[in-house]
PDB file of N, CA, C and O in Angstrom:
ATOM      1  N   UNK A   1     111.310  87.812 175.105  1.00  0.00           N
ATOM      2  CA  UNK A   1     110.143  88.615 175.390  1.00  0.00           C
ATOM      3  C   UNK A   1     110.371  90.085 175.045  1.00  0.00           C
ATOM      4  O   UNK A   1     109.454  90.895 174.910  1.00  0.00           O
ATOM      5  N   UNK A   2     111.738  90.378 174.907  1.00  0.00           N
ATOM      6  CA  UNK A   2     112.096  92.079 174.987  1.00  0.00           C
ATOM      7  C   UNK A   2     111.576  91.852 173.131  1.00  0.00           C
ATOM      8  O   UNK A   2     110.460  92.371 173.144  1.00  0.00           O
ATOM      9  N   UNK A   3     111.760  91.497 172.056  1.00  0.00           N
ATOM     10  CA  UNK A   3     111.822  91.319 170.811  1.00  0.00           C
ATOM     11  C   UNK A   3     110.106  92.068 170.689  1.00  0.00           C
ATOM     12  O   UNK A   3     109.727  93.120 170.175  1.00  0.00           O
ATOM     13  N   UNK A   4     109.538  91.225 171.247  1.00  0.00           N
ATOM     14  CA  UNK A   4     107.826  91.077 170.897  1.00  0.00           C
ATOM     15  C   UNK A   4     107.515  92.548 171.765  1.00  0.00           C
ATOM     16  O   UNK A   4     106.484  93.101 171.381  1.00  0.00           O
ATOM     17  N   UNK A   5     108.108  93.116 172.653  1.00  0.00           N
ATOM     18  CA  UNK A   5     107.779  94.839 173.248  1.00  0.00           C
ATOM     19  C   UNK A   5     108.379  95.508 171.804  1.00  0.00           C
ATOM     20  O   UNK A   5     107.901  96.601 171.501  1.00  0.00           O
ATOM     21  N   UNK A   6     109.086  95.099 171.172  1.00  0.00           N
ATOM     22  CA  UNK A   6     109.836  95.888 169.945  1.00  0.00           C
ATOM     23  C   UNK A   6     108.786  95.646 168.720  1.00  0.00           C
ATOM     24  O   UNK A   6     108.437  96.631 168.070  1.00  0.00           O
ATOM     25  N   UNK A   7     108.370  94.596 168.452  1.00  0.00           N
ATOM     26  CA  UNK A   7     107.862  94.432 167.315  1.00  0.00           C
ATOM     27  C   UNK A   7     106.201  94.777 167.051  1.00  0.00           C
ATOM     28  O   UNK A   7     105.718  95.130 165.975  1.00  0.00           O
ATOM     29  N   UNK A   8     105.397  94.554 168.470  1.00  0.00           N
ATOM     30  CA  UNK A   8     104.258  94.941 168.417  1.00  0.00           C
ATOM     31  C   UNK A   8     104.080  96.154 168.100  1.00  0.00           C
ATOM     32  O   UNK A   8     103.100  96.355 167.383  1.00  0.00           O
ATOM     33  N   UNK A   9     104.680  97.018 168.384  1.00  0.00           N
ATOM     34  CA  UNK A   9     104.894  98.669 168.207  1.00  0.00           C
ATOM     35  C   UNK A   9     105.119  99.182 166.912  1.00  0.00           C
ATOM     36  O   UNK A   9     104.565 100.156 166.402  1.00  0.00           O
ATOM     37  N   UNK A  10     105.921  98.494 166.455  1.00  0.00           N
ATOM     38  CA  UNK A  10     106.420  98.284 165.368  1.00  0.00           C
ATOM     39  C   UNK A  10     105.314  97.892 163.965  1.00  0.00           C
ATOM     40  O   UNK A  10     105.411  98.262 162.795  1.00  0.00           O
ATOM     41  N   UNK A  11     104.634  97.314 164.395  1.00  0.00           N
ATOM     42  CA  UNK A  11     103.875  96.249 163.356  1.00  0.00           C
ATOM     43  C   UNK A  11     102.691  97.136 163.441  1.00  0.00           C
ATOM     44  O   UNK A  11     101.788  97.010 162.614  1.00  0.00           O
ATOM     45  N   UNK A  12     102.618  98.196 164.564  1.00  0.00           N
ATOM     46  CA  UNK A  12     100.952  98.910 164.577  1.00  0.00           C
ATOM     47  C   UNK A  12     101.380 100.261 164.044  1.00  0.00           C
ATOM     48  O   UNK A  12     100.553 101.054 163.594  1.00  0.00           O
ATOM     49  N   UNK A  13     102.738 100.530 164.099  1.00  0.00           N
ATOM     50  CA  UNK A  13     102.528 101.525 163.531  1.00  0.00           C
ATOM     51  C   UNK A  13     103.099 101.535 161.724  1.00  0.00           C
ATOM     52  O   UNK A  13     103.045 102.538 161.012  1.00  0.00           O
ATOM     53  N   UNK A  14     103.550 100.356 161.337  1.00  0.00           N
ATOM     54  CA  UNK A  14     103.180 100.060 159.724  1.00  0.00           C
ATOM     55  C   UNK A  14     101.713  99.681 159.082  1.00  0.00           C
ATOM     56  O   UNK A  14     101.244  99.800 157.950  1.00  0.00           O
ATOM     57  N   UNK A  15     101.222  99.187 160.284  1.00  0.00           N
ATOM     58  CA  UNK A  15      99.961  99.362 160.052  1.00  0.00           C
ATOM     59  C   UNK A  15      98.844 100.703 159.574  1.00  0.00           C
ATOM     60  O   UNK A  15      97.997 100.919 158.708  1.00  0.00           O
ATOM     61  N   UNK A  16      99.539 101.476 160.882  1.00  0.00           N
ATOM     62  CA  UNK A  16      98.694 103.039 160.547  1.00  0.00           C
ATOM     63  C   UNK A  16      99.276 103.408 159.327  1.00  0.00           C
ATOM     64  O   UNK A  16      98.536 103.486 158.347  1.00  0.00           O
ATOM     65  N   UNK A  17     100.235 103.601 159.237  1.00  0.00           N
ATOM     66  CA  UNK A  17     100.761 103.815 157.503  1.00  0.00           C
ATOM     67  C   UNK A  17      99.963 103.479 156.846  1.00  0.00           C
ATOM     68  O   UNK A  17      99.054 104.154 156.364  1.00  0.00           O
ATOM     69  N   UNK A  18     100.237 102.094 156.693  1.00  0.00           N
ATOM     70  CA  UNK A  18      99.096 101.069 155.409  1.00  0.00           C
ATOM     71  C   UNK A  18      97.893 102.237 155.423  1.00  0.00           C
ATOM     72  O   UNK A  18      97.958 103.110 154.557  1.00  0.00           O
ATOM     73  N   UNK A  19      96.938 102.262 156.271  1.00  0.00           N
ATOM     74  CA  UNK A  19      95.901 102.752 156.430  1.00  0.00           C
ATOM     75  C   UNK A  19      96.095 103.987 155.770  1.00  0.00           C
ATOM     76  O   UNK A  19      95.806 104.290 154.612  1.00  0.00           O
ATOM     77  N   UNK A  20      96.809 104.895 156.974  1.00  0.00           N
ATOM     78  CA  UNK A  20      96.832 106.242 156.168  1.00  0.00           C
ATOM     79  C   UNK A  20      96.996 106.318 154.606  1.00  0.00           C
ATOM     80  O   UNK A  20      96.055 106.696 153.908  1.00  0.00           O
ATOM     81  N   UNK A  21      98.181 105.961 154.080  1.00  0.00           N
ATOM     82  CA  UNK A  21      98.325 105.784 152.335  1.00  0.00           C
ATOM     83  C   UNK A  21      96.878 105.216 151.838  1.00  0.00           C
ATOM     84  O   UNK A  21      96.333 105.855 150.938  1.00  0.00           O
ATOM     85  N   UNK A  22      96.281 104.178 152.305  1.00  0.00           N
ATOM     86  CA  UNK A  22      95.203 103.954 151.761  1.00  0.00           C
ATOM     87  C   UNK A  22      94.145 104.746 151.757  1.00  0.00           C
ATOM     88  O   UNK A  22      93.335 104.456 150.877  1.00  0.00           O
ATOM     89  N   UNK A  23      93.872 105.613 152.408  1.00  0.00           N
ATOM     90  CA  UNK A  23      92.778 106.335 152.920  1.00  0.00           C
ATOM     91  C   UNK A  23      93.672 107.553 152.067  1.00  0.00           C
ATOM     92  O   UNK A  23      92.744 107.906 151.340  1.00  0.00           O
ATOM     93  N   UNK A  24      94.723 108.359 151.687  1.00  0.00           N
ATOM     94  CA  UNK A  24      94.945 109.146 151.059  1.00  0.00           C
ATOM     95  C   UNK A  24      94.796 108.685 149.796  1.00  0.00           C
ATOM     96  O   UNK A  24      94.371 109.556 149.037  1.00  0.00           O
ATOM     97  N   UNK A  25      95.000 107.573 149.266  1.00  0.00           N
ATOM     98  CA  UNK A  25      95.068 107.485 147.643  1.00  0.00           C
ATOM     99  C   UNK A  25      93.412 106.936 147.652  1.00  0.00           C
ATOM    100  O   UNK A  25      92.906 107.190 146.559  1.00  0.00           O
ATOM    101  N   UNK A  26      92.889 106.569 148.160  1.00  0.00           N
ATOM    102  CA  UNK A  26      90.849 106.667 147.778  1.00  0.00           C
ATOM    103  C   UNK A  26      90.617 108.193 147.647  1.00  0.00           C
ATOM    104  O   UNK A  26      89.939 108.714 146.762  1.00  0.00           O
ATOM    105  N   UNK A  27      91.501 109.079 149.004  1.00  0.00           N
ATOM    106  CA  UNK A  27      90.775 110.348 148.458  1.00  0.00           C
ATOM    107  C   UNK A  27      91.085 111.231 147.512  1.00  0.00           C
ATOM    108  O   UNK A  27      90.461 112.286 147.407  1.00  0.00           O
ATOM    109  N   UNK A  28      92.221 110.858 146.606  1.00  0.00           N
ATOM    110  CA  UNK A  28      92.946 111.046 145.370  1.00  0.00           C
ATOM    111  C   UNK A  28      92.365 110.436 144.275  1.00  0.00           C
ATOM    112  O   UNK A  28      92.765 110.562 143.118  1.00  0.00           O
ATOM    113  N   UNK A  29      91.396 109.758 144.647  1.00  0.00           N
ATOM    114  CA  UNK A  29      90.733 109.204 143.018  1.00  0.00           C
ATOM    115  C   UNK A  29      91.756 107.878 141.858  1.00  0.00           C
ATOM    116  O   UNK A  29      91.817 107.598 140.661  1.00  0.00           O
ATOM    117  N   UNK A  30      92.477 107.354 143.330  1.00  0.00           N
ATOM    118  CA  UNK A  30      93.256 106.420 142.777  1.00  0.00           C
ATOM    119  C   UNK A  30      93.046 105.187 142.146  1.00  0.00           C
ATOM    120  O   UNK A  30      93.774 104.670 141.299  1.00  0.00           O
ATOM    121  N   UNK A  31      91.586 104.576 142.800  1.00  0.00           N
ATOM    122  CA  UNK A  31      90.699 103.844 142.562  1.00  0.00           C
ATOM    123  C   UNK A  31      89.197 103.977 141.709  1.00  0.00           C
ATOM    124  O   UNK A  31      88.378 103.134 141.344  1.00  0.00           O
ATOM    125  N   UNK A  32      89.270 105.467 141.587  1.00  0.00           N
ATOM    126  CA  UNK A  32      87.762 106.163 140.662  1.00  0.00           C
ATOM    127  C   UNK A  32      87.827 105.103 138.916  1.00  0.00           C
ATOM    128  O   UNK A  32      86.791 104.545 138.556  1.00  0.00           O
ATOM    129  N   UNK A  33      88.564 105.035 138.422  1.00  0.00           N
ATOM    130  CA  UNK A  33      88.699 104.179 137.438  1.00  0.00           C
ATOM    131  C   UNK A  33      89.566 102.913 136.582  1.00  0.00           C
ATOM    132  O   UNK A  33      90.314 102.871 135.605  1.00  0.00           O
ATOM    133  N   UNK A  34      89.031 101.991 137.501  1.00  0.00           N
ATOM    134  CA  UNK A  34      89.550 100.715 137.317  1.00  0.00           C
ATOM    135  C   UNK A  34      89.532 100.053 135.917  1.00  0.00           C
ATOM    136  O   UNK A  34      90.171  99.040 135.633  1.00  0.00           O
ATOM    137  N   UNK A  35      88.917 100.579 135.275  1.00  0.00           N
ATOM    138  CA  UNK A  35      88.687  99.483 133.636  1.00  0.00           C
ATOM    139  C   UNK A  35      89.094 100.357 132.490  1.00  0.00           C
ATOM    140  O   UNK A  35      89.449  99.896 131.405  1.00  0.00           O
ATOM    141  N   UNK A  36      89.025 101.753 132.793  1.00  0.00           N
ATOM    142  CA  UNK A  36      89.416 102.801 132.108  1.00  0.00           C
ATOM    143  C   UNK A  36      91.091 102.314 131.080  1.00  0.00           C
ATOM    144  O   UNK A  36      91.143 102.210 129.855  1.00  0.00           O
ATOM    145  N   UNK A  37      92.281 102.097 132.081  1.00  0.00           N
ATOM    146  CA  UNK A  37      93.296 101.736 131.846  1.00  0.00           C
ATOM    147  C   UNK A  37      93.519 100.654 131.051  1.00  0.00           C
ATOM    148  O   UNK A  37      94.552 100.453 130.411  1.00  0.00           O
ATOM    149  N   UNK A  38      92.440  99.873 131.091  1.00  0.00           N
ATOM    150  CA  UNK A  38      92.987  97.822 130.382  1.00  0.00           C
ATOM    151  C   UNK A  38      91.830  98.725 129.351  1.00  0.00           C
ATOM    152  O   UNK A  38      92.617  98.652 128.407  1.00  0.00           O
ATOM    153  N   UNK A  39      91.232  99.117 129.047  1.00  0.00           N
ATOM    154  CA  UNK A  39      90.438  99.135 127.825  1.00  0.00           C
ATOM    155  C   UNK A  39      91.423 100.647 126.747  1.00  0.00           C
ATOM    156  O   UNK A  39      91.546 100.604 125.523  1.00  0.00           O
ATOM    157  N   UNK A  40      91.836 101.519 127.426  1.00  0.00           N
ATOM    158  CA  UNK A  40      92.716 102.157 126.644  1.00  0.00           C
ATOM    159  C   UNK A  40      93.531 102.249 125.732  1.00  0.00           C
ATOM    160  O   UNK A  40      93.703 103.093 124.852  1.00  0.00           O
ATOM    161  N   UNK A  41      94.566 100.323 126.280  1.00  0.00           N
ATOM    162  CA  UNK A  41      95.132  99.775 125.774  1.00  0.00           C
ATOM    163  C   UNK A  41      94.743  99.410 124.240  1.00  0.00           C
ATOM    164  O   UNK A  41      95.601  99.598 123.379  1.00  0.00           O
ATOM    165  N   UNK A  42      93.420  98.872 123.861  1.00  0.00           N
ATOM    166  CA  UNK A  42      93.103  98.950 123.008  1.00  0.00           C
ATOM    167  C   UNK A  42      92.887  99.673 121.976  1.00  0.00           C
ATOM    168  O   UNK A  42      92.810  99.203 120.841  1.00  0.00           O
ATOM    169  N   UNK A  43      92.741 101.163 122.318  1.00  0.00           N
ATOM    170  CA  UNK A  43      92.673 102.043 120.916  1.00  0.00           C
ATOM    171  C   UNK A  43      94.029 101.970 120.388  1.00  0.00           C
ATOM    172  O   UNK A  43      95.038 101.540 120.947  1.00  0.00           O
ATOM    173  N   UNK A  44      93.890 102.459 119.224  1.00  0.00           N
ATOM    174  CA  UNK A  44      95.236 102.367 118.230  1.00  0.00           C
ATOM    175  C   UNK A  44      95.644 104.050 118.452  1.00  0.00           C
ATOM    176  O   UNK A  44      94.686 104.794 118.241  1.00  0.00           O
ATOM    177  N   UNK A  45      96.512 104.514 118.718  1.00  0.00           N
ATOM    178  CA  UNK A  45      96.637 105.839 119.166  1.00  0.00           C
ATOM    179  C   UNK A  45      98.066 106.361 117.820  1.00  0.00           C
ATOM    180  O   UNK A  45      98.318 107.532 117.534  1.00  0.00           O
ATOM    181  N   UNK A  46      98.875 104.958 117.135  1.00  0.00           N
ATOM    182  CA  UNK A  46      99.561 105.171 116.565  1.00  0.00           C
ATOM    183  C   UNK A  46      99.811 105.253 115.792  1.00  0.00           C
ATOM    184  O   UNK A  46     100.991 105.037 115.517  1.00  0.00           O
ATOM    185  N   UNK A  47      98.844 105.651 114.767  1.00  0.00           N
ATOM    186  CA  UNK A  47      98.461 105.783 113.223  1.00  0.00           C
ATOM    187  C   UNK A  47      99.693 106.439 112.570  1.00  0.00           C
ATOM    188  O   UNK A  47     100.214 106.005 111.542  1.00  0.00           O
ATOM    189  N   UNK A  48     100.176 107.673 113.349  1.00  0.00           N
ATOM    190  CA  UNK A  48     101.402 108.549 112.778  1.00  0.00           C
ATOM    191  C   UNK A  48     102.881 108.255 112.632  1.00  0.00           C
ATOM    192  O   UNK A  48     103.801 108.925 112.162  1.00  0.00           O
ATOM    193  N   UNK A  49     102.823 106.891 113.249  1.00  0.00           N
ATOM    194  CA  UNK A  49     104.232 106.030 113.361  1.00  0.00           C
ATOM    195  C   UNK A  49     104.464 104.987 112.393  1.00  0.00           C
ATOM    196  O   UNK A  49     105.530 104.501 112.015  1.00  0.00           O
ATOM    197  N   UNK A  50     102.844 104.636 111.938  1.00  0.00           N
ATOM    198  CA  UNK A  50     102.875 103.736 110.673  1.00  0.00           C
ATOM    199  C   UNK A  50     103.339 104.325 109.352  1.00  0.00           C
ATOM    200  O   UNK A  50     102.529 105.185 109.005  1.00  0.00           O
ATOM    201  N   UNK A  51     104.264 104.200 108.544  1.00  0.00           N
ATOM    202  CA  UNK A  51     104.689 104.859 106.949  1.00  0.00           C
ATOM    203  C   UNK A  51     103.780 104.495 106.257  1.00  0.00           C
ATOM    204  O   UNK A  51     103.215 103.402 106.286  1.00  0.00           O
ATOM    205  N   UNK A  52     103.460 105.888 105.212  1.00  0.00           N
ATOM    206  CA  UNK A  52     102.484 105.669 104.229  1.00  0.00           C
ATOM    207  C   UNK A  52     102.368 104.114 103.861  1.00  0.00           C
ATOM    208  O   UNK A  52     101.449 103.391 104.247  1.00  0.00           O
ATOM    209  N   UNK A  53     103.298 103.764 103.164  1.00  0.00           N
ATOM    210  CA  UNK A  53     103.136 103.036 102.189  1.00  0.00           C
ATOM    211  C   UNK A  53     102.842 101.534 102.880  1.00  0.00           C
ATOM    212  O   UNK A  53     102.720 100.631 102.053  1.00  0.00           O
ATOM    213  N   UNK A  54     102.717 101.161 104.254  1.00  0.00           N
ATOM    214  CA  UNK A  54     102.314 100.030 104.823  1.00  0.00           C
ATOM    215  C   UNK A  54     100.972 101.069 105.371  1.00  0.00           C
ATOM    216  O   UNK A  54     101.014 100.641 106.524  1.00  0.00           O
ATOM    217  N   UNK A  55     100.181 101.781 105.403  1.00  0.00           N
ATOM    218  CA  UNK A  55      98.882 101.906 105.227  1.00  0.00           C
ATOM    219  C   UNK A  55      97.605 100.929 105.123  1.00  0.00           C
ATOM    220  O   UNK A  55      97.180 100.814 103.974  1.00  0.00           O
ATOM    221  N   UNK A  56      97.034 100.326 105.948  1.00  0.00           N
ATOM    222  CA  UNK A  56      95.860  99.891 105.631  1.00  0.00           C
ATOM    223  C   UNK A  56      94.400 100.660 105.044  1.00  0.00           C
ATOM    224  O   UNK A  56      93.437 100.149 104.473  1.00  0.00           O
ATOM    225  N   UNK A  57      94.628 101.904 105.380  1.00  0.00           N
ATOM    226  CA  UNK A  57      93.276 102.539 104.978  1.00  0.00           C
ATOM    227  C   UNK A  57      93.588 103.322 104.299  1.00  0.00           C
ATOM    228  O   UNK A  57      92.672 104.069 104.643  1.00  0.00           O
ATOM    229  N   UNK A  58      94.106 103.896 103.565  1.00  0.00           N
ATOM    230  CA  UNK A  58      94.549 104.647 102.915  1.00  0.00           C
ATOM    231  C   UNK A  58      93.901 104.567 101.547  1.00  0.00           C
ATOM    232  O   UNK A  58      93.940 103.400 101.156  1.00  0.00           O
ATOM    233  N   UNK A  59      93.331 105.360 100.695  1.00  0.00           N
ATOM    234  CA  UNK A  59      92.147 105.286  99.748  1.00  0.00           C
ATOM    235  C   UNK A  59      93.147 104.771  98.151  1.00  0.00           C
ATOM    236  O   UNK A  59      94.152 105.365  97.760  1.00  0.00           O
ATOM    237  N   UNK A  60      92.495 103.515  97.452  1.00  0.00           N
ATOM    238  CA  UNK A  60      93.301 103.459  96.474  1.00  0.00           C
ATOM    239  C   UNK A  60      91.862 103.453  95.120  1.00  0.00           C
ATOM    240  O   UNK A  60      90.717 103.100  95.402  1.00  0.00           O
ATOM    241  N   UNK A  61      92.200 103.819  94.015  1.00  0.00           N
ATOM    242  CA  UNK A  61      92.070 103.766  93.126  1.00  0.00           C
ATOM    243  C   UNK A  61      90.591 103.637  92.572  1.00  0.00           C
ATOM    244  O   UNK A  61      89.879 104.306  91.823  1.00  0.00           O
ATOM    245  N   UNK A  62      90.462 102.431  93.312  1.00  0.00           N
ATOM    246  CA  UNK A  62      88.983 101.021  93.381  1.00  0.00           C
ATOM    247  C   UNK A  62      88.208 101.853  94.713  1.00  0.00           C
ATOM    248  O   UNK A  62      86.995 102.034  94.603  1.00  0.00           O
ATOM    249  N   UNK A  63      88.788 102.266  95.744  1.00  0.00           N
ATOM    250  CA  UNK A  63      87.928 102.640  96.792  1.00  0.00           C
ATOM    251  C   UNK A  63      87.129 104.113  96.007  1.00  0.00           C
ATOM    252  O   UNK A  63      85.990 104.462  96.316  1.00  0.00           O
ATOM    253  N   UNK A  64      87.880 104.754  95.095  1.00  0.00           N
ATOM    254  CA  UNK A  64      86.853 106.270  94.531  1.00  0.00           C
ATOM    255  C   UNK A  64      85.765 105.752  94.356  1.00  0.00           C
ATOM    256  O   UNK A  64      84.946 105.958  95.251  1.00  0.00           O
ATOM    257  N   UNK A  65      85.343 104.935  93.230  1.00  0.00           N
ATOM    258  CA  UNK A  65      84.007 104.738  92.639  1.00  0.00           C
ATOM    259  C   UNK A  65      83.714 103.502  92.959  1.00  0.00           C
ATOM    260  O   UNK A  65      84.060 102.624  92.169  1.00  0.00           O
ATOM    261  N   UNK A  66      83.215 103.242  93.829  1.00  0.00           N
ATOM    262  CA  UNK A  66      82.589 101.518  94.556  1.00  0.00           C
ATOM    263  C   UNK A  66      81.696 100.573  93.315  1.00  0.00           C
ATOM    264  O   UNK A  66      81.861  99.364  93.153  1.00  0.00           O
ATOM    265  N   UNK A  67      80.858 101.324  92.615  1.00  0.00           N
ATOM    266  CA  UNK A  67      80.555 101.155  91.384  1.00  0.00           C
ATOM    267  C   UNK A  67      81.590 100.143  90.100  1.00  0.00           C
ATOM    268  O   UNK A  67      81.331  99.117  89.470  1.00  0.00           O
ATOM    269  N   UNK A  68      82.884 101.106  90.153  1.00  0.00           N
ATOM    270  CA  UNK A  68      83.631 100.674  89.350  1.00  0.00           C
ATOM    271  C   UNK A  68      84.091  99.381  89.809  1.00  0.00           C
ATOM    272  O   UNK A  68      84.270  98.429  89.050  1.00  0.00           O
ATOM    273  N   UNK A  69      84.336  99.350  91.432  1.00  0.00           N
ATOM    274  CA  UNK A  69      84.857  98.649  92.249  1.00  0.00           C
ATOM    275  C   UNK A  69      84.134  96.943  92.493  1.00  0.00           C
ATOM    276  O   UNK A  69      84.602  95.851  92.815  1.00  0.00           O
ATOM    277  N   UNK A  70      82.928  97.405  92.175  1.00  0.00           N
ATOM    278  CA  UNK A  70      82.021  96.030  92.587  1.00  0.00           C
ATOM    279  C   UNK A  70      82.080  95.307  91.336  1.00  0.00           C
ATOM    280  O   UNK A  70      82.132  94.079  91.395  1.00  0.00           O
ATOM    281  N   UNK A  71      82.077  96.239  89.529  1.00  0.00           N
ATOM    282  CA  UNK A  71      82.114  95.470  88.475  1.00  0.00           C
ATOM    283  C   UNK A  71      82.919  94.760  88.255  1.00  0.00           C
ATOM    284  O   UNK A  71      82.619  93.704  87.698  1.00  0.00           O
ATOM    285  N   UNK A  72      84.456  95.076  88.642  1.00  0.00           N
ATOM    286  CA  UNK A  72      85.666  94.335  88.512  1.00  0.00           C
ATOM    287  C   UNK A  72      85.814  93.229  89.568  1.00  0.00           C
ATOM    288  O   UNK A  72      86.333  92.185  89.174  1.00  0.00           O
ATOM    289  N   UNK A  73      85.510  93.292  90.590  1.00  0.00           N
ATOM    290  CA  UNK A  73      85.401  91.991  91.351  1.00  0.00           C
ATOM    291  C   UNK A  73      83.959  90.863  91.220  1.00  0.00           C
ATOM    292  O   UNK A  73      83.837  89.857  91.920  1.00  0.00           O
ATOM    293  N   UNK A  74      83.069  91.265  90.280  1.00  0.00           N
ATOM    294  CA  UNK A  74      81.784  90.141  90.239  1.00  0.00           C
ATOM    295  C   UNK A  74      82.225  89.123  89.188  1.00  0.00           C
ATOM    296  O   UNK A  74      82.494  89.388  88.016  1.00  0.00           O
ATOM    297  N   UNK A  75      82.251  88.288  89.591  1.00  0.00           N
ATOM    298  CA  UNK A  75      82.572  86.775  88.594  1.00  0.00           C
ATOM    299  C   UNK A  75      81.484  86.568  87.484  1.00  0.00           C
ATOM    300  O   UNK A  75      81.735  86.050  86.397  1.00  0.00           O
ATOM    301  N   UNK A  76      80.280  87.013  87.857  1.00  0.00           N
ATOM    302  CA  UNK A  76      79.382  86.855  87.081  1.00  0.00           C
ATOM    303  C   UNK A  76      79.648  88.037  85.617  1.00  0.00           C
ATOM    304  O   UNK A  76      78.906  87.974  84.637  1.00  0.00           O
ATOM    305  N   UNK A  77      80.536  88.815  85.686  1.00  0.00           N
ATOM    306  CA  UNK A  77      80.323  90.041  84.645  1.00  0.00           C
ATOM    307  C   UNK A  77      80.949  89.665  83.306  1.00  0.00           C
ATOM    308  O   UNK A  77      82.095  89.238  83.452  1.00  0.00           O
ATOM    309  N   UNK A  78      80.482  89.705  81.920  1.00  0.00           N
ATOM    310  CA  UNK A  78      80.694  89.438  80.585  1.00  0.00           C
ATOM    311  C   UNK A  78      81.998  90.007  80.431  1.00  0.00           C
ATOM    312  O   UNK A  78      82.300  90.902  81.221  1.00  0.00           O
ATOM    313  N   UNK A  79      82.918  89.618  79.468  1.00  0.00           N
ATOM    314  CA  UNK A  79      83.821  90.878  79.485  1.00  0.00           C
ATOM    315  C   UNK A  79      83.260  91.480  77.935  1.00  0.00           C
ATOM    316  O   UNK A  79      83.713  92.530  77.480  1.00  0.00           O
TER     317      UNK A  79
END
């Protein structure tokens, strides 16, 4: 019986903790943006780590004149 005078005391005041921390980090804006973080993930932020020469966008030759670009790829064109 002496255990349970020790532990009730014990258990209410980890409790007020819990609470308090919780009630300080709502009023910290800890919870203001939940989706913000998992969608972030998604932008590509690392363009400057990729080397030129593995480049996906990077403008070649065929991308200047789209014109030039569309004649050389149509199957239909005479030579």
């Amino acid at each position: 019986m002496q255990i349970v005078m020790f532990l009730v005391p014990l258990m209410l005041m980890l409790v007020a903790l819990g609470v308090l921390l919780f009630s300080w980090a709502v009023k910290n804006g800890q919870y203001d943006d939940l989706e913000g973080p998992a969608h972030r993930i998604l932008y590509d932020d690392d363009k400057d780590m990729i080397p030129d020469e593995a480049r996906q966008d990077k403008a070649t030759p065929d991308d200047a004149d789209p014109e030039l670009s569309s004649k050389q790829n149509d199957p239909d064109r005479k030579a």
